[in-house]
C-alpha positions in Angstrom: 1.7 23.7 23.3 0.4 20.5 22.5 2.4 17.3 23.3 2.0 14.8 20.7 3.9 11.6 19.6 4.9 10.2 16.0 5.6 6.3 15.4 7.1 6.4 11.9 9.9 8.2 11.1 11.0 7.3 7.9 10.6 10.4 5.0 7.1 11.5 5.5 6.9 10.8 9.0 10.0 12.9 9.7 9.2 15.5 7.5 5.9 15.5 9.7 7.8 15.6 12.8 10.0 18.9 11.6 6.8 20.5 10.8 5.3 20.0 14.1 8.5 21.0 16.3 8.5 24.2 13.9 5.5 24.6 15.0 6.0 25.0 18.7 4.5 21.4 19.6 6.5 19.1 22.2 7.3 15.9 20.0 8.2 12.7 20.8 9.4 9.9 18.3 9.9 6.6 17.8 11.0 3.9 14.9 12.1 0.5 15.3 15.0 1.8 13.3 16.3 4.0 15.8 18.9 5.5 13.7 16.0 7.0 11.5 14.8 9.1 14.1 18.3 10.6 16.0 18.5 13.5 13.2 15.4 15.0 14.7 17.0 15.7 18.0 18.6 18.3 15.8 14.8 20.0 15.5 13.7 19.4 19.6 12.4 16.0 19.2 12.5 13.4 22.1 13.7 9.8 20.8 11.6 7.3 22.8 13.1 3.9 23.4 10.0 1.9 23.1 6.2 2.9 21.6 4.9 2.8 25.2 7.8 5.5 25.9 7.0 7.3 23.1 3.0 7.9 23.7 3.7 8.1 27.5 1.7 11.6 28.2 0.9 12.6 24.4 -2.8 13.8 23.5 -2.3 13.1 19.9 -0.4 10.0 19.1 0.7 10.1 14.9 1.4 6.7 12.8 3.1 7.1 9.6 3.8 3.2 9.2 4.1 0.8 6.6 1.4 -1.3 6.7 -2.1 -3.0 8.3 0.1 -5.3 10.1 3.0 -3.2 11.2 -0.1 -1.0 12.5 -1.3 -3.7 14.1 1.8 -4.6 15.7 3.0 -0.9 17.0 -0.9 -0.4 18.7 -0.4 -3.5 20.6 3.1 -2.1 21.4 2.0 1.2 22.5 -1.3 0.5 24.7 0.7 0.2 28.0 1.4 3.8 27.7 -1.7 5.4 25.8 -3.2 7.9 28.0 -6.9 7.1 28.1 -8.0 10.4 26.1 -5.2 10.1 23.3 -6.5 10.1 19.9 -4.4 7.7 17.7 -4.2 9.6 13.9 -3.3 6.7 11.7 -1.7 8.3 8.1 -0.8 4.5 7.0 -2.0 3.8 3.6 -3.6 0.3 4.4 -6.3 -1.9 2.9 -9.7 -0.6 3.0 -11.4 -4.2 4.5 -8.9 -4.5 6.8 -9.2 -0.7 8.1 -13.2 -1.0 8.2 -12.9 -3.6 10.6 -10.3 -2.1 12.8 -11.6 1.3 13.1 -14.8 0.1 15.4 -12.8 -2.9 17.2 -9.8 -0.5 18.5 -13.3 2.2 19.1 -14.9 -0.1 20.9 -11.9 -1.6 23.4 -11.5 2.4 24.4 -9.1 3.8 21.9 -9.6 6.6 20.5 -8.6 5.7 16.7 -9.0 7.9 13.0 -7.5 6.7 10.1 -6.4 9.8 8.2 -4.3 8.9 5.0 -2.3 11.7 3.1 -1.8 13.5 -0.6 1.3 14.6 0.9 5.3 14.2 -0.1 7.9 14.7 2.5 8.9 18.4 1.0 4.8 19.6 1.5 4.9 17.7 4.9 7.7 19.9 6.2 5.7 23.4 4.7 2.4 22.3 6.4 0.9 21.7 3.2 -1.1 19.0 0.9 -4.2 17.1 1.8 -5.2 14.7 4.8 -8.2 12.4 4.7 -10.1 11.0 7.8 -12.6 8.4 8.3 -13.8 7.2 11.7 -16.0 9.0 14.7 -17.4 12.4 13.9 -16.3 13.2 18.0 -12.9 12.2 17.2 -13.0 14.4 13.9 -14.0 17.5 15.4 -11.4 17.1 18.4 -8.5 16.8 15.9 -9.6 19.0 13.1 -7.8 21.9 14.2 -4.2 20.0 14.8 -5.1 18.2 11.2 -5.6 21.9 9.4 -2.4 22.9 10.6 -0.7 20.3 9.5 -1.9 20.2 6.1 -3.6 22.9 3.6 -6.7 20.8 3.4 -8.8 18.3 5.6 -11.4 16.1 3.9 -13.3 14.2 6.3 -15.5 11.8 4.2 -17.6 10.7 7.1 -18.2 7.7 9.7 -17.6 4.8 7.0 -14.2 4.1 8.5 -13.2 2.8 5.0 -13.6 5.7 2.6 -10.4 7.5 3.6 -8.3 4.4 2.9 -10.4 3.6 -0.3 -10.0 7.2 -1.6 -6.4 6.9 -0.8 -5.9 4.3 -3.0 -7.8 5.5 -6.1 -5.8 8.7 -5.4 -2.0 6.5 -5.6 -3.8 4.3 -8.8 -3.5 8.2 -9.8 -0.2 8.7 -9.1 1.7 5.0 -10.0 -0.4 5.0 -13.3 0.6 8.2 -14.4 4.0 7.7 -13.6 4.0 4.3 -15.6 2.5 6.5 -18.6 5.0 8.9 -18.6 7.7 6.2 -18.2 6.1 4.5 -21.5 5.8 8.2 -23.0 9.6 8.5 -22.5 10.2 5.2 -24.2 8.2 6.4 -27.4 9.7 9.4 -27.3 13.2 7.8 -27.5 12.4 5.5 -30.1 10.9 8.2 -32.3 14.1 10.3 -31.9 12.4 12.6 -29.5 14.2 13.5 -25.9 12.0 12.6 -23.0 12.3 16.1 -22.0 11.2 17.4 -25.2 7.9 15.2 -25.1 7.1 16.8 -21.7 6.3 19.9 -23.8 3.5 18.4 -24.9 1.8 19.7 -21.2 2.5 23.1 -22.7 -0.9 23.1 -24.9 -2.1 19.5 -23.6 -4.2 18.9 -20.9 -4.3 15.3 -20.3 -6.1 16.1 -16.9 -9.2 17.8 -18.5 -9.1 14.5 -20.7 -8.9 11.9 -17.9 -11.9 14.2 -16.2 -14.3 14.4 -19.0 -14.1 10.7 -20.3 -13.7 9.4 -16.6 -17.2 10.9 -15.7 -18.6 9.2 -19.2 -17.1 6.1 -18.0 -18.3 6.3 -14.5 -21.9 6.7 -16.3 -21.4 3.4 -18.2 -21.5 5.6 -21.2 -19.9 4.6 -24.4 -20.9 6.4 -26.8 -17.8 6.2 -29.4 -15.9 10.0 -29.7 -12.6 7.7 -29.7 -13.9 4.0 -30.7 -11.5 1.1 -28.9 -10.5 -0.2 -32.4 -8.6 2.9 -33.5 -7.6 3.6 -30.2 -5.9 0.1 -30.4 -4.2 0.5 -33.2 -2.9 3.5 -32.1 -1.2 1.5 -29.1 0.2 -0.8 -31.3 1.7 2.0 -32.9 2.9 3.3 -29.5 4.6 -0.4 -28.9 5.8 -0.1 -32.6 7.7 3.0 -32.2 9.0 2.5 -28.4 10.1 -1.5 -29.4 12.8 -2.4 -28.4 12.4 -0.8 -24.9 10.6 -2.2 -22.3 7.1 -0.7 -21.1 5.3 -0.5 -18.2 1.6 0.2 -19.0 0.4 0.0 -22.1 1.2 -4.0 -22.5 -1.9 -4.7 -20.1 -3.8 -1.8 -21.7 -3.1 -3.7 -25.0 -4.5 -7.0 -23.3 -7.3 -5.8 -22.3 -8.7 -3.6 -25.2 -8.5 -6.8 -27.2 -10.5 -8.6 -24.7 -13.3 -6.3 -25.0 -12.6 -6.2 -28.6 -13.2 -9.8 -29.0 -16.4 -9.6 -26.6 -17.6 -6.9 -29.5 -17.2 -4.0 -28.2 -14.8 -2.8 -30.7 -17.3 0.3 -32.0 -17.7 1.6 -28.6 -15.8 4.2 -26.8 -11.8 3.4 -25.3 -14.2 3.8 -22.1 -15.5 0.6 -22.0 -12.4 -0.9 -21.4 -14.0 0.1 -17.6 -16.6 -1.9 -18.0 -17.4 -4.3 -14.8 
């Protein structure tokens, strides 16, 4: 039974935490909200008072925080009581510069430090499933991978760069928030063309947007723009998107607007919607 530690506990990290005690693992817990963490006492976890308490003894030591500097702070909180062969496992989505120069500084003064962002929501978390990414020491890698492939359904491990993971990680969210801001604008068409938003989502019946997004987006990472949809009828075809869905606010396709007409006024109007990409 392994006797690990999570600093975090808001909905992923104690959707983590219920997965591991589920899982037979001694687990102790600690957020600076303490009331956050008292409901998993109910699943055998051990509130700690302090992060020194918390990683007091633990081989693996979890973060599920907010940010680079709430990391930052909680490490320097929690060194008092890191035993010297813990390996920190940092799920924090945080900025890739900032990451690629903690990972070797916190390496080099002796920790033992992976950063390992997620694909995972709070209901996946608590059925051991989604994705977990690490960047940082092959050693350290090889020593976790087991505890990481129980935890989640896949482990990608994209190498010693100790940036990729949280670079990745946030072309994967660009993912998630734009598509959610596209389906919020799809809505508003919808509405203003007398369609439900539910009835629009049957488009997805016969639709693929994905096989879409993954054909052009490999044209576009090629810096080819050869036109199959030029950018001046797929402008117009935004304006009739605004057209329909005015008076409601949108989210997305205002800035998409902005900048195919900058690209249209550079004269690139002939070329694919692709080159809106262009560096």
């Amino acid at each position: 039974m392994a006797h690990i530690a999570f600093l975090g506990t808001g909905l992923l990290g104690a959707a983590f935490v219920e997965a591991a005690c589920k899982r037979g693992d001694s687990v102790t817990v600690w957020n600076r909200t303490r009331s956050k963490a008292e409901a998993l006492t109910a699943f055998g976890a051990t509130i700690a008072s302090t992060p020194a308490d918390a990683v007091r003894g633990a081989d693996r030591v979890h973060l599920v925080l907010t940010d680079d500097a709430v990391v930052e702070d909680v490490i320097a909180e929690m060194r008092s009581g890191l035993s010297p062969t813990a390996i920190i496992i940092d799920h924090t989505t945080t900025l890739p510069a900032t990451t690629a120069l903690r990972v070797p500084r916190l390496n080099a003064e002796g920790l033992r430090y992976l950063h390992c962002p997620v694909f995972i929501g709070p209901p996946a978390a608590r059925e051991s499933k989604g994705i977990i990414m690490v960047s940082g020491p092959q050693a350290l890698y090889d020593a976790v991978r087991p505890a990481l492939e129980r935890q989640a359904e896949r482990v990608v491990y994209w190498g010693e760069q100790p940036d990729l993971a949280a670079t990745y990680k946030l072309c994967g969210n660009a993912f998630i928030i734009g598509m959610g801001g596209l389906v919020a604008d799809v809505f508003q068409i919808a509405r203003g063309g007398g369609v439900q938003p539910l009835d629009a989502l049957k488009l997805l019946e016969f639709f693929n947007p994905g096989a879409i997004i993954a054909g052009r987006g490999k044209k576009m990472a090629a810096e080819d723009y050869t036109a199959t949809f030029e950018l001046t009828m797929a402008r117009k075809d935004v304006r009739l998107m605004m057209e329909t869905a005015a008076p409601r606010p949108l989210t997305v396709l205002p800035g998409l607007a902005a900048r195919m007409d900058a690209r249209i006024a550079a004269g690139d109007g002939t070329l694919d919607l692709g080159v809106i990409a262009k560096d």
